[in-house]
N, C-alpha and C positions, 0 to 999 in steps of 0.2 A: 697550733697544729692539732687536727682530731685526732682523736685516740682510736679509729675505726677506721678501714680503708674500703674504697668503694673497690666490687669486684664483678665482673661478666660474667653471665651467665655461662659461655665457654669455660671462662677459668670456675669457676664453682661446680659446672659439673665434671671436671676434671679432680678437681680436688673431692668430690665427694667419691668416686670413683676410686683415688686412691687411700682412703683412709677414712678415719670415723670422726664424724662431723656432727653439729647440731645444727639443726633448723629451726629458726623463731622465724611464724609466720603472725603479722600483726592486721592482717585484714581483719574484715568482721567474721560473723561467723556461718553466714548463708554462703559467703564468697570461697572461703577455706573448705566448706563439705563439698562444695562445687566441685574443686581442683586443686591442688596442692603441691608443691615440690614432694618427692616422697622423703618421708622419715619429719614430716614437719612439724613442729608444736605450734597450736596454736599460744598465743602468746597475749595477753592482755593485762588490763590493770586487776583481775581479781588471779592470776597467778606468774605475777612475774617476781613476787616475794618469792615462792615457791622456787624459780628457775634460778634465785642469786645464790638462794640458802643450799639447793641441791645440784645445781648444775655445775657440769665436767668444765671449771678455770682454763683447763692446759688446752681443750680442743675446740681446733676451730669453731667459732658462733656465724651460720649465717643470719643475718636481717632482711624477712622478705615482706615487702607490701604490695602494692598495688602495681605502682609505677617507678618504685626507687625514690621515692620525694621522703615519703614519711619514716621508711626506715632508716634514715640516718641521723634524723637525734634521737631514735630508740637505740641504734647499733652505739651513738655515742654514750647512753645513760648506761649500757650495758658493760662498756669498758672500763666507764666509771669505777661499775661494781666490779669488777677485776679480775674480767674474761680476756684471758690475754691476747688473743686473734678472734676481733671481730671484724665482721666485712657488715656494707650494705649491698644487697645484690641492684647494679644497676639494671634500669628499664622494669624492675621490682617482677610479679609473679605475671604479666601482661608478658613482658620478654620473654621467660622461661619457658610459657607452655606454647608461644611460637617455633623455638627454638627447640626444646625436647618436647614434643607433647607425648612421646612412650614415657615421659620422665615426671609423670601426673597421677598422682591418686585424689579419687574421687568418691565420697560415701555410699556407699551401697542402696 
């Protein structure tokens, strides 16, 4: 059984809505200035040391990618480390800003 559960972008912007959440977003980094769920951290191999050693355990972790494929053995390495509610967002950040696009930041 994974240690991560896949969630819709429906139910993630509901839950973001209700309460305080993280955002691990693992696209590259042209893609992420592009567009982003808001409140998202980019997230990669030079600081995800950074997000085990400091990041909120108790609060929801979203995992966002591209298309929901690759965030889920990151959402699962992340459980590992002992974030207790991680989701991968299905349909990844392609879904999201169909679905919300007022629900996008994008770099200045």
């Amino acid at each position: 059984m994974s240690a991560f559960s896949r969630i819709s972008p429906a139910d993630a912007h509901a839950m973001m809505a209700s309460g305080a959440i993280q955002i691990a977003d693992i696209r590259d980094p042209a893609a992420f200035a592009k567009g982003r769920m808001n409140g998202a951290l980019r997230l990669d191999n030079t600081n995800v040391a950074e997000l085990v050693l400091h990041g909120e355990f108790e609060q929801p972790l979203i995992v966002c990618c591209y298309h929901g494929i690759s965030s889920q053995p990151a959402a699962e390495y992340l459980a590992q480390q002992g974030f207790e509610q991680v989701y991968s967002l299905d349909g990844g950040f392609e879904a999201w800003s169909q679905q919300f696009p007022n629900d996008v930041e994008v770099d200045a």
